[in-house]
OpenMM code with the backbone's topology and positions (N, CA, C; nanometers):
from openmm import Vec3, app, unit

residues = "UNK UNK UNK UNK UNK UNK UNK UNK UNK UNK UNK UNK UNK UNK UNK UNK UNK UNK UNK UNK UNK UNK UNK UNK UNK UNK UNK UNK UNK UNK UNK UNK UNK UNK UNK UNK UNK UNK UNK UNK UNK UNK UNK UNK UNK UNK UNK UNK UNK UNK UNK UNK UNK UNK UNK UNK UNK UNK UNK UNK UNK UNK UNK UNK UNK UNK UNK UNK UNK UNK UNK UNK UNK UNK UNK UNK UNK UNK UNK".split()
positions = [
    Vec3(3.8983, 2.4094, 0.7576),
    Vec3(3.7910, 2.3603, 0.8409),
    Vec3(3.6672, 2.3407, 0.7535),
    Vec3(3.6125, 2.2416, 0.7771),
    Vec3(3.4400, 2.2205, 0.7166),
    Vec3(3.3445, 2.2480, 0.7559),
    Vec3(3.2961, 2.2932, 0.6962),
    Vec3(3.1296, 2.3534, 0.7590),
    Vec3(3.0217, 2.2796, 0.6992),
    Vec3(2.8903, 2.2540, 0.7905),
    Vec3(2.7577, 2.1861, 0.7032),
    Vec3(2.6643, 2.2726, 0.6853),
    Vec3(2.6696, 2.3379, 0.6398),
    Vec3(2.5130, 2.4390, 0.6201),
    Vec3(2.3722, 2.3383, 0.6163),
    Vec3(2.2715, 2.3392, 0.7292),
    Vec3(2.1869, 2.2575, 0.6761),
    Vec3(2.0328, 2.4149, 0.6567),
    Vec3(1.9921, 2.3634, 0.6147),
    Vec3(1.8376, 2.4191, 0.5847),
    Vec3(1.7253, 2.3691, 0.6464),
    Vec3(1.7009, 2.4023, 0.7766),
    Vec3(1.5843, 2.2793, 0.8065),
    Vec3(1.4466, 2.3226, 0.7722),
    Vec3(1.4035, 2.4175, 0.6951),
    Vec3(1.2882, 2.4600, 0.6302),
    Vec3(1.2946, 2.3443, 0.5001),
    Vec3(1.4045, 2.3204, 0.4685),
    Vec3(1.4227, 2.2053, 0.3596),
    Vec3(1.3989, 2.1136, 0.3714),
    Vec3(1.4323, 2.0965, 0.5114),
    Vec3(1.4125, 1.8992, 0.5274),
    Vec3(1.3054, 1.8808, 0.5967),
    Vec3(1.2161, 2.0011, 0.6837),
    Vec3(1.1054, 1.9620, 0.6647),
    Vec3(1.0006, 1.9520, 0.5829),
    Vec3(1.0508, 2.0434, 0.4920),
    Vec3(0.9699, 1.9916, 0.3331),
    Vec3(1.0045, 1.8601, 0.3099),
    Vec3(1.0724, 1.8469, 0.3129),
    Vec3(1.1251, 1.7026, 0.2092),
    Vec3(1.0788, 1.5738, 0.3013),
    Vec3(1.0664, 1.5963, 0.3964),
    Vec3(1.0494, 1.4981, 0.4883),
    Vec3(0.8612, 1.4926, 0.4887),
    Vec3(0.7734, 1.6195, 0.4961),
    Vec3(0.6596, 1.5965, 0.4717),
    Vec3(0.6196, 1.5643, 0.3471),
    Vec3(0.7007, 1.5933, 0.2348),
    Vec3(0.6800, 1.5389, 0.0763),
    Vec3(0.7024, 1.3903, 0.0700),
    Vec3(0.7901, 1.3477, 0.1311),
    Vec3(0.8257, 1.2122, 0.1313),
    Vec3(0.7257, 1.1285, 0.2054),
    Vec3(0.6186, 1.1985, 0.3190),
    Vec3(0.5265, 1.1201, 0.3384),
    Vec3(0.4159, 1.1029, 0.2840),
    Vec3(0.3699, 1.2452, 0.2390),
    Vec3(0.2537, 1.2337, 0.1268),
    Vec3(0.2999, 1.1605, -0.0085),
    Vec3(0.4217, 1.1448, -0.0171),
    Vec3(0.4263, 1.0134, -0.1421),
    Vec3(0.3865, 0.9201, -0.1154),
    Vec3(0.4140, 0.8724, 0.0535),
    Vec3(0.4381, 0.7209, 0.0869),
    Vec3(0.2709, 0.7283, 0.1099),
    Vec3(0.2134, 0.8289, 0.1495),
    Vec3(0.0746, 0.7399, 0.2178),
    Vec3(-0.0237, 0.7766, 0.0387),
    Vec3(0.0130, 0.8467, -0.0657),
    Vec3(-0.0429, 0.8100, -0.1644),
    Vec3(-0.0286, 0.7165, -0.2303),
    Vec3(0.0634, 0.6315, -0.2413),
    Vec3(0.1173, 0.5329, -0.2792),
    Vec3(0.0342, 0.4162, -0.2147),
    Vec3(0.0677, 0.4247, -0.1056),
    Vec3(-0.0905, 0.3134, 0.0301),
    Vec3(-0.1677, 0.3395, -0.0291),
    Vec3(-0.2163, 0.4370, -0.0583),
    Vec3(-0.3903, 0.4185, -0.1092),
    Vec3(-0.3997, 0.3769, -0.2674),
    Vec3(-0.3286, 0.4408, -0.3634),
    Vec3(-0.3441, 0.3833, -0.4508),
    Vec3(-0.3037, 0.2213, -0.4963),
    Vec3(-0.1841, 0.1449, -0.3844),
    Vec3(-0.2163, -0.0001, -0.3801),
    Vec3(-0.3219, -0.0293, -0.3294),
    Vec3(-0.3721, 0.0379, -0.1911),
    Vec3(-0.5323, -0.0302, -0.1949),
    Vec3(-0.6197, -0.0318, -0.2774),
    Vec3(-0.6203, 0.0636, -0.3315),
    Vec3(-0.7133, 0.0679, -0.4557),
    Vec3(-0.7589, -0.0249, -0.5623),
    Vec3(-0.6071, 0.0012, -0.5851),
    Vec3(-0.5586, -0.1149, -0.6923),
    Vec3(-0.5731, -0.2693, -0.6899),
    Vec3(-0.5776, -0.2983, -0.5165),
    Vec3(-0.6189, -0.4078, -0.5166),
    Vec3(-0.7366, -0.4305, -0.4536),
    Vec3(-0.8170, -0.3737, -0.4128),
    Vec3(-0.9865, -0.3659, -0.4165),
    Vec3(-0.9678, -0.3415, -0.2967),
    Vec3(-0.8645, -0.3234, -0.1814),
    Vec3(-0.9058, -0.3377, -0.0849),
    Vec3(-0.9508, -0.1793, -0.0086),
    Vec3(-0.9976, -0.1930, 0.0694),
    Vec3(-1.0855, -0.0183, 0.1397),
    Vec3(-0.9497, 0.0829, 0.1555),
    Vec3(-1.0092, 0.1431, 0.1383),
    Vec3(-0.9307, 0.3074, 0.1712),
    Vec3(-0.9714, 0.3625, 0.3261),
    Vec3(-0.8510, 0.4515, 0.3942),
    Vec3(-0.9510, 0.4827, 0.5159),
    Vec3(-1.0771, 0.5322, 0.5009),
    Vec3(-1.1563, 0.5896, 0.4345),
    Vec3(-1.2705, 0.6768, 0.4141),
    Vec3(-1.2975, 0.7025, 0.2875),
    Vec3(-1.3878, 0.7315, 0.2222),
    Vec3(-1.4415, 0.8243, 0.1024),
    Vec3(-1.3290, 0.9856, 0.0895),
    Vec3(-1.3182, 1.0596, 0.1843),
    Vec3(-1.2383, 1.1114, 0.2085),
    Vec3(-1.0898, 1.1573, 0.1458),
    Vec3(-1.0833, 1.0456, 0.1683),
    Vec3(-0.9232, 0.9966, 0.1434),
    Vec3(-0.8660, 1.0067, -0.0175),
    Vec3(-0.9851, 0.9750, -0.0812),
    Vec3(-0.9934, 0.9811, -0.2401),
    Vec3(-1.1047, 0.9825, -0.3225),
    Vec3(-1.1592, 1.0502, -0.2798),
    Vec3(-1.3303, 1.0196, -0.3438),
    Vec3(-1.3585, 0.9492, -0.4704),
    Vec3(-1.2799, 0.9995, -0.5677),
    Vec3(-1.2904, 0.9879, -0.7349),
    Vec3(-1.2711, 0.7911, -0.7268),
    Vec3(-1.1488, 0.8016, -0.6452),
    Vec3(-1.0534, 0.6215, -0.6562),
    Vec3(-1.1722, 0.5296, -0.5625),
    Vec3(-1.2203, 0.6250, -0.4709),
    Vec3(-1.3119, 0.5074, -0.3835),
    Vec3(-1.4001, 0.4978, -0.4581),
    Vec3(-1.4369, 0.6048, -0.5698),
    Vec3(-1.6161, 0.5457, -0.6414),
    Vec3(-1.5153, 0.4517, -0.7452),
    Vec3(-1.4379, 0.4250, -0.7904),
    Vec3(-1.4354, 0.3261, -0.8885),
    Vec3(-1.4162, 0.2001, -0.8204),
    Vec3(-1.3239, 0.2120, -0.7094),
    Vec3(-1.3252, 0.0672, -0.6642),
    Vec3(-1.4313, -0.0023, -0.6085),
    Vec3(-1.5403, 0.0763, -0.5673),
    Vec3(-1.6856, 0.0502, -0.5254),
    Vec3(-1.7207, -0.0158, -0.6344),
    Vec3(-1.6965, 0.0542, -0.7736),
    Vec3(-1.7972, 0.0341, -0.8942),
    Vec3(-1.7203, -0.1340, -0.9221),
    Vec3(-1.5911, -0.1303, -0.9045),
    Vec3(-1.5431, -0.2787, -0.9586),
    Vec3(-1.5774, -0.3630, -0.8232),
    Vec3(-1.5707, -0.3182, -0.7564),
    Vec3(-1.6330, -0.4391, -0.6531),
    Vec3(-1.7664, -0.5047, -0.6797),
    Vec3(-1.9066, -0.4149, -0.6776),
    Vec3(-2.0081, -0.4612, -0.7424),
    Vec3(-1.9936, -0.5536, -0.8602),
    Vec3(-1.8740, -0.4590, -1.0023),
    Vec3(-1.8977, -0.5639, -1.1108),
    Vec3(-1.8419, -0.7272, -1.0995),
    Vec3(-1.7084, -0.7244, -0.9395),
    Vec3(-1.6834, -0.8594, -0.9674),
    Vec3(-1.7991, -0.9182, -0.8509),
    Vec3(-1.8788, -0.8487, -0.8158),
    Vec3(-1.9829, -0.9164, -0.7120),
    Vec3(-2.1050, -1.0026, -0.8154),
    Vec3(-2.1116, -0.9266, -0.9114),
    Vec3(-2.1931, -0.9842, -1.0289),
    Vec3(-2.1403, -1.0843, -1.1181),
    Vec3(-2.0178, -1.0789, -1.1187),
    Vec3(-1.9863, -1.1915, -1.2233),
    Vec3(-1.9614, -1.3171, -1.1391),
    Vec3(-1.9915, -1.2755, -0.9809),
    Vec3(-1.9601, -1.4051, -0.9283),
    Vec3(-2.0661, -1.4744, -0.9145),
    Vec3(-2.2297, -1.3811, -0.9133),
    Vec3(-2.3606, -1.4839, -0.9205),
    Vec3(-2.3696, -1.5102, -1.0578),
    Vec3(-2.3106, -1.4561, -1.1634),
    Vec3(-2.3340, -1.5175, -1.2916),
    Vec3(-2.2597, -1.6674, -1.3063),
    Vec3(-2.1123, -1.6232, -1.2415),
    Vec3(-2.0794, -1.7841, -1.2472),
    Vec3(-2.1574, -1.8970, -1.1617),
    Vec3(-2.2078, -1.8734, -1.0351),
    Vec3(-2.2933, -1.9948, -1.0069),
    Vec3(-2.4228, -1.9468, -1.0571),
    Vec3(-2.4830, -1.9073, -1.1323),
    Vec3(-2.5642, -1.9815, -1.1951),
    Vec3(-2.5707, -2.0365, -1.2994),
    Vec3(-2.4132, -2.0162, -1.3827),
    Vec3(-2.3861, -2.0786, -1.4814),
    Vec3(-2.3495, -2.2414, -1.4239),
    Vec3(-2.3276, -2.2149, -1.2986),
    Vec3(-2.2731, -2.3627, -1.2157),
    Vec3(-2.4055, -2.4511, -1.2357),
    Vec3(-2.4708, -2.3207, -1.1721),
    Vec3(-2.6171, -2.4484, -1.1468),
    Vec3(-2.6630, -2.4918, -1.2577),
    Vec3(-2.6727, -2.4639, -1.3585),
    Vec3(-2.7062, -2.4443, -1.4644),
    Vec3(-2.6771, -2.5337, -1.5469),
    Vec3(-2.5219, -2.5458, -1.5588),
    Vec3(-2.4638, -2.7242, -1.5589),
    Vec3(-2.4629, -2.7914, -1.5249),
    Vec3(-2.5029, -2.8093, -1.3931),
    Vec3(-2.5388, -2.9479, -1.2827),
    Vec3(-2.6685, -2.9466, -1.3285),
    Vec3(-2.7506, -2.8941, -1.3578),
    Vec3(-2.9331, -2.9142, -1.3976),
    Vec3(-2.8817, -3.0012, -1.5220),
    Vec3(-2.8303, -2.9624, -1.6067),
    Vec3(-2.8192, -3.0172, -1.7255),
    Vec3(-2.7808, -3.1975, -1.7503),
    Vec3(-2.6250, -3.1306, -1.6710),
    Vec3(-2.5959, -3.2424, -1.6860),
    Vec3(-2.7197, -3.3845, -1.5876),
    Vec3(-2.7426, -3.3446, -1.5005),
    Vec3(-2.8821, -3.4330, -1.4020),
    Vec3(-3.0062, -3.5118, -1.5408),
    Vec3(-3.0465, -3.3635, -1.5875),
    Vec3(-3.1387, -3.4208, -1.6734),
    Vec3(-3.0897, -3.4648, -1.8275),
    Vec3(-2.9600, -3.4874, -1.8427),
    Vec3(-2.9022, -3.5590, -1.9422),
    Vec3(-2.8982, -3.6891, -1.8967),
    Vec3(-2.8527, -3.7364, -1.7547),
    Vec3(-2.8301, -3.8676, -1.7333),
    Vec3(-2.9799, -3.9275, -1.6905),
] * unit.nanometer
topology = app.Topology()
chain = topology.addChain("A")
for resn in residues:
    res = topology.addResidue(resn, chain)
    for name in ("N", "CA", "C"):
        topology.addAtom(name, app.Element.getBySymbol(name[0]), res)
């Protein structure tokens, strides 16, 4: 005859480990791709950097139009 011994102190470990993988994993793709985290909370250290790269691509985007404008002036007072 066969027997299953299960452990369910085991599989509820394994089953709450397996979610704190899955929802760290969510946040660090959000991260990764700039997009928000639920809260500050959630990751403090990962939300101040993605803050910090958000600002820097917020800046390189008024640097590019005014590099825009900058070439349309030119080119205007070339022709």
């Amino acid at each position: 005859m066969t027997s299953v011994i299960t452990n369910v102190s085991a599989l509820v470990a394994l089953q709450s480990l397996q979610q704190v993988q899955f929802d760290l994993n969510q946040s660090q793709n959000r991260i990764a791709t700039g997009l928000r985290i639920n809260n500050p909370v959630d990751d403090a250290a990962n939300f101040g950097i993605a803050q910090g790269l958000r600002s820097n691509l917020q800046a390189f985007a008024a640097v590019q139009q005014s590099l825009s404008s900058g070439t349309g002036l030119l080119s205007v007072a070339t022709a």
